[in-house]
Gaussian input, Z-matrix of N, CA and C with variables (Angstrom, degrees):
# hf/3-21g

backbone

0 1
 N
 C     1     B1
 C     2     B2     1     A1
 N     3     B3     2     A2     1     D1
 C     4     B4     3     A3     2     D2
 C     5     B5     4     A4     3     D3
 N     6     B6     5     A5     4     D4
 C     7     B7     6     A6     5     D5
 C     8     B8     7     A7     6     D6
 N     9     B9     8     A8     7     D7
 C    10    B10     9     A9     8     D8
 C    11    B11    10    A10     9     D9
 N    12    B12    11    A11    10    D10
 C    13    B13    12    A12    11    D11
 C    14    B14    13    A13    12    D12
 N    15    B15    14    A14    13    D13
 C    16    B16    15    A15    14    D14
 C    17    B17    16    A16    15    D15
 N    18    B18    17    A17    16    D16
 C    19    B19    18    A18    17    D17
 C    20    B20    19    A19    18    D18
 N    21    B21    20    A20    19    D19
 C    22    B22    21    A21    20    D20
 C    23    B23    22    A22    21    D21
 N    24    B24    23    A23    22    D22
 C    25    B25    24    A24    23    D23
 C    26    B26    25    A25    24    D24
 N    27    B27    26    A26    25    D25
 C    28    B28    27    A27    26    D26
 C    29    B29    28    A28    27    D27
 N    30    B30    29    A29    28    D28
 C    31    B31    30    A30    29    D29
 C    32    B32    31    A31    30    D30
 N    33    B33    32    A32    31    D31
 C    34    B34    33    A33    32    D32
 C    35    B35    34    A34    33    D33
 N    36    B36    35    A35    34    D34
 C    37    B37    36    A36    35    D35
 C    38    B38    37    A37    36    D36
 N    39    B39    38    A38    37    D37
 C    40    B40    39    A39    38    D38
 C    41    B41    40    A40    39    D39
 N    42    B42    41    A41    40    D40
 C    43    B43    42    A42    41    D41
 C    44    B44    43    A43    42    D42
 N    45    B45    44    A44    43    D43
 C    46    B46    45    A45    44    D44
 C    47    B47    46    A46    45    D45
 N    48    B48    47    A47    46    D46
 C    49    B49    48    A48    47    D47
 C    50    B50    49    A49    48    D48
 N    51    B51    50    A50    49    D49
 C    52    B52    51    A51    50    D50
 C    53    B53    52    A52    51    D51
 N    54    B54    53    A53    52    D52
 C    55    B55    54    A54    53    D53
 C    56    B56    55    A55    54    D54
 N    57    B57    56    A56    55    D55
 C    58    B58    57    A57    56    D56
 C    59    B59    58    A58    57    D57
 N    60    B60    59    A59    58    D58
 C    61    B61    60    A60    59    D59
 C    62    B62    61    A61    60    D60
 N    63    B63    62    A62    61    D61
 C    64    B64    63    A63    62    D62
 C    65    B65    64    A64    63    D63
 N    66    B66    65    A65    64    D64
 C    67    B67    66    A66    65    D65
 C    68    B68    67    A67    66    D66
 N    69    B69    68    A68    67    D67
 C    70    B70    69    A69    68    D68
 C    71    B71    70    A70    69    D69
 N    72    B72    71    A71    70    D70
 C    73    B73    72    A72    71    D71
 C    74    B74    73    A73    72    D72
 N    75    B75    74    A74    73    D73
 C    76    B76    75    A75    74    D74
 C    77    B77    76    A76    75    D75
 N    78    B78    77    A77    76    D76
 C    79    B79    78    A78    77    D77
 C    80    B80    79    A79    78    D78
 N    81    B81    80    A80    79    D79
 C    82    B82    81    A81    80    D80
 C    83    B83    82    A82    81    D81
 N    84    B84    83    A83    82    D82
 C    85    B85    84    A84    83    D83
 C    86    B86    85    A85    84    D84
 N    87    B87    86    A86    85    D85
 C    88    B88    87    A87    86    D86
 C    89    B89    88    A88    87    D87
 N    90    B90    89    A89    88    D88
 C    91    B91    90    A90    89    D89
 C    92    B92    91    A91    90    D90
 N    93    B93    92    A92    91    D91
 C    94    B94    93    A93    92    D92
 C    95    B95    94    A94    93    D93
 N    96    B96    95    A95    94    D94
 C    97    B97    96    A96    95    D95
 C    98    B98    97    A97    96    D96
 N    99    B99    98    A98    97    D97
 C   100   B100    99    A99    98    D98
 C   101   B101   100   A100    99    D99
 N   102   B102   101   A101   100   D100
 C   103   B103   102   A102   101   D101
 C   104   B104   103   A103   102   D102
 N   105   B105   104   A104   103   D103
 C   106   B106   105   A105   104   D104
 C   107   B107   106   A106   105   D105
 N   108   B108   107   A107   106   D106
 C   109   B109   108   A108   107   D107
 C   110   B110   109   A109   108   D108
 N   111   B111   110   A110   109   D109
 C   112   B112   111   A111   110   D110
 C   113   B113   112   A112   111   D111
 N   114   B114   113   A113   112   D112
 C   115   B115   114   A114   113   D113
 C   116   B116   115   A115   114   D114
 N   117   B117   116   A116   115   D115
 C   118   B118   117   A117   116   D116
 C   119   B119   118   A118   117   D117
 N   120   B120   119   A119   118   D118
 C   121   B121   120   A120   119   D119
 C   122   B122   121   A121   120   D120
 N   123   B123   122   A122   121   D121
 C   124   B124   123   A123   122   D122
 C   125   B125   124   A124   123   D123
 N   126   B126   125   A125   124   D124
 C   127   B127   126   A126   125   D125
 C   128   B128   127   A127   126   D126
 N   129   B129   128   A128   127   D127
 C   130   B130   129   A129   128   D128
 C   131   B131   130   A130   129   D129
 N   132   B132   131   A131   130   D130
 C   133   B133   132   A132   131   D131
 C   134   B134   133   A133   132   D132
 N   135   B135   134   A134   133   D133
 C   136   B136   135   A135   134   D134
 C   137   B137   136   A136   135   D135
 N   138   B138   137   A137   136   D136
 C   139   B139   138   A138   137   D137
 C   140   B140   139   A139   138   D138
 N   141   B141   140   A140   139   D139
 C   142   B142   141   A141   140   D140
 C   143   B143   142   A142   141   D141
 N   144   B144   143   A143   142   D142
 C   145   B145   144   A144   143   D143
 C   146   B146   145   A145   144   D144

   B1=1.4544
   B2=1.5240
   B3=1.5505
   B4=1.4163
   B5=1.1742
   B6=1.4848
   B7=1.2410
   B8=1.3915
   B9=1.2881
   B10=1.4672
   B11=1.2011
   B12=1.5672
   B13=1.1958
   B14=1.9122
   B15=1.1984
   B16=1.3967
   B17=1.5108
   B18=1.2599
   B19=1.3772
   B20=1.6269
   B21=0.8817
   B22=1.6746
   B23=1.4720
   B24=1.3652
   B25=1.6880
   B26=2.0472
   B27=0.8695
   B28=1.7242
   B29=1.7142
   B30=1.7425
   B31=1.4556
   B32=1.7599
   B33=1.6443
   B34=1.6426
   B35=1.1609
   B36=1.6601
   B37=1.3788
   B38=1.9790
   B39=1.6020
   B40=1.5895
   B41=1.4371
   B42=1.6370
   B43=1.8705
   B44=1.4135
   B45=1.2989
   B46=1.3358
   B47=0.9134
   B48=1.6765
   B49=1.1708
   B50=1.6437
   B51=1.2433
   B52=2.0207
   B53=1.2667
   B54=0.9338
   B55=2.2718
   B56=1.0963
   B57=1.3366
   B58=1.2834
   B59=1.0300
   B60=1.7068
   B61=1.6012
   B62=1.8458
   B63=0.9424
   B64=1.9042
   B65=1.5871
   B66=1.4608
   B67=2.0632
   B68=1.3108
   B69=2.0628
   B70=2.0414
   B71=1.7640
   B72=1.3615
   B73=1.5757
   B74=1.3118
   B75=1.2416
   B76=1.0784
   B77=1.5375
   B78=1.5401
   B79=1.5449
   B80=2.0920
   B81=1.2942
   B82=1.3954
   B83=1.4849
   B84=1.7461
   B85=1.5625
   B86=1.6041
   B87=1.4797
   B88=1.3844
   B89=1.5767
   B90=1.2211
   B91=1.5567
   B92=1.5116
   B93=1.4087
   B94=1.8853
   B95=1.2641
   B96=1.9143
   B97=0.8172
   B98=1.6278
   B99=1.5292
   B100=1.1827
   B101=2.0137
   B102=1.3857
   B103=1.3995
   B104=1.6709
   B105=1.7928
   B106=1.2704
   B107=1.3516
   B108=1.2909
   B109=1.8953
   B110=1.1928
   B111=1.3959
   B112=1.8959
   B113=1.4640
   B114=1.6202
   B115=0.8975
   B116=1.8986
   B117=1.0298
   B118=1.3305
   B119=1.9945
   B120=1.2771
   B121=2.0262
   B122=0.7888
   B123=1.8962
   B124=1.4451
   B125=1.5812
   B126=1.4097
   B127=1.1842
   B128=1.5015
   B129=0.9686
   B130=1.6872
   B131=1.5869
   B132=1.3173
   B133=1.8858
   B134=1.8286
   B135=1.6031
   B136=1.6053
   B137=1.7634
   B138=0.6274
   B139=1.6844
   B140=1.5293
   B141=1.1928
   B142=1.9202
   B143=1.8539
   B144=1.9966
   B145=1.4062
   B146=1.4402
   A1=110.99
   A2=106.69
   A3=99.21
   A4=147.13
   A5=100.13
   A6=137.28
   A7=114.84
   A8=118.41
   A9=134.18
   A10=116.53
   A11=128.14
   A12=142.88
   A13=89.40
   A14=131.23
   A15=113.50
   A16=125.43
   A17=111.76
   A18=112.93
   A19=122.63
   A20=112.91
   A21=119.28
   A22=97.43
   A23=124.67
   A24=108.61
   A25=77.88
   A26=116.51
   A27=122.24
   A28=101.60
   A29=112.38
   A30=115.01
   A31=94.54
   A32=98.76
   A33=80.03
   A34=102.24
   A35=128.09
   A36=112.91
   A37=105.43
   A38=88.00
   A39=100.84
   A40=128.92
   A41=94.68
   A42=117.29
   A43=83.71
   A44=117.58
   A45=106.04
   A46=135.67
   A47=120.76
   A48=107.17
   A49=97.63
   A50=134.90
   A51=153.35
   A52=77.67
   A53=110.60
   A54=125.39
   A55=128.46
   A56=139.83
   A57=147.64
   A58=122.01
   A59=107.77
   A60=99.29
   A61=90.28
   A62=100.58
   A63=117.80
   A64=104.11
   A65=95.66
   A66=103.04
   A67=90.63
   A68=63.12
   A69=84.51
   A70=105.96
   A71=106.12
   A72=106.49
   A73=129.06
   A74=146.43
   A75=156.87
   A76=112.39
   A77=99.98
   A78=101.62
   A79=95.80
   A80=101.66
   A81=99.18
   A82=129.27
   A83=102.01
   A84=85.39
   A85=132.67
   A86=110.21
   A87=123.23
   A88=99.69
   A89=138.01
   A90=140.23
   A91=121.39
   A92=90.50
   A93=101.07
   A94=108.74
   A95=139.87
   A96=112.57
   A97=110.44
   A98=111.01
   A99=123.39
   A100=100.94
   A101=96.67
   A102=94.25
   A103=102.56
   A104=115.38
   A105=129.01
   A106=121.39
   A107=120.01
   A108=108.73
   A109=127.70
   A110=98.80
   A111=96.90
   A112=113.69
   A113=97.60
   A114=117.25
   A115=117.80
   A116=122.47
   A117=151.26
   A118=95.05
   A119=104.87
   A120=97.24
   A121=101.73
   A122=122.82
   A123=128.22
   A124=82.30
   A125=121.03
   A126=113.57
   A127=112.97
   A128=150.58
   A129=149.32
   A130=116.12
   A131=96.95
   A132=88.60
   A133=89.82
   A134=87.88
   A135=105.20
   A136=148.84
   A137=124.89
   A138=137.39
   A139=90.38
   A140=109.40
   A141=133.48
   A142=85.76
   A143=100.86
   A144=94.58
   A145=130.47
   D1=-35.03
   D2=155.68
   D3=-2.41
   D4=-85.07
   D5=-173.80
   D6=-66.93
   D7=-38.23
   D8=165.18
   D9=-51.66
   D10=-53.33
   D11=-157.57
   D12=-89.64
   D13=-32.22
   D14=169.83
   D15=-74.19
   D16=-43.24
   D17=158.00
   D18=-45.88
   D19=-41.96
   D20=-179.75
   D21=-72.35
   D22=-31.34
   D23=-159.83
   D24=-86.90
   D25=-35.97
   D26=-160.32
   D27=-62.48
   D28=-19.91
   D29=-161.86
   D30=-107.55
   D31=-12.87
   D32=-176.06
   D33=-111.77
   D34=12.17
   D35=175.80
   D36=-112.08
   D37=24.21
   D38=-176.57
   D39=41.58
   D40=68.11
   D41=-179.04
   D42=-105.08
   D43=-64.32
   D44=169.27
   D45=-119.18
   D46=164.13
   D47=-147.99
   D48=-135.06
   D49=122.63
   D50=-179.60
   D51=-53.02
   D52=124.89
   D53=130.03
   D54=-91.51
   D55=112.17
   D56=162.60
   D57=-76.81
   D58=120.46
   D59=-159.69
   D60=-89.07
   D61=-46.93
   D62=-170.09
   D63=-122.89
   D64=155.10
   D65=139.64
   D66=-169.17
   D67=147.04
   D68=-178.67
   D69=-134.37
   D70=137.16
   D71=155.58
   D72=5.68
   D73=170.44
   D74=168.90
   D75=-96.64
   D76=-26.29
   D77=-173.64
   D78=-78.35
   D79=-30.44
   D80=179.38
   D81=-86.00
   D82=26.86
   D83=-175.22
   D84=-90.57
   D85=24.68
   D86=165.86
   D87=-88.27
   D88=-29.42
   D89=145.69
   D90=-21.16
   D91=-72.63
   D92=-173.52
   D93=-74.36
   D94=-14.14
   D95=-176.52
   D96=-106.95
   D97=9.92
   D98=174.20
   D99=-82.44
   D100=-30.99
   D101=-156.95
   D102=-76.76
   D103=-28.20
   D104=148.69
   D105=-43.40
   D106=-47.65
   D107=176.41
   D108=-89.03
   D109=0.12
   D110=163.78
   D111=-127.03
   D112=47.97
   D113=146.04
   D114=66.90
   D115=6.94
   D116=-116.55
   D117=-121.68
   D118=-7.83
   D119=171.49
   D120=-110.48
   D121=173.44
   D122=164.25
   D123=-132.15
   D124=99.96
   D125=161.30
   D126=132.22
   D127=-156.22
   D128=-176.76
   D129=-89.37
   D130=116.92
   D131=-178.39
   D132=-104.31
   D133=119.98
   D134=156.86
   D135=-91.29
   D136=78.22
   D137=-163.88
   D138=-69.58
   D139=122.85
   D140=-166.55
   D141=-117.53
   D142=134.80
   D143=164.12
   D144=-103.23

């Protein structure tokens, strides 16, 4: 839990910083996980419901 709780203080005092490569629908999530196996983001693919 540690480790968790430093990362979170490290993400909210903006050391680091999430990239979103995409987000897609819920209706599209045979999309995002196609777009995941070919390898095809630089960064976090988010599927919103």
């Amino acid at each position: 839990r540690s480790s968790l709780e430093k990362a979170l203080k490290l993400t909210l005092d903006k050391y680091i910083k999430t990239i979103i490569d995409k987000k897609f629908p819920l209706s599209e999530t045979a999309a995002a996980h196609k777009h995941i196996e070919n390898r095809a983001q630089f960064g976090k693919v988010i599927i919103n419901p």
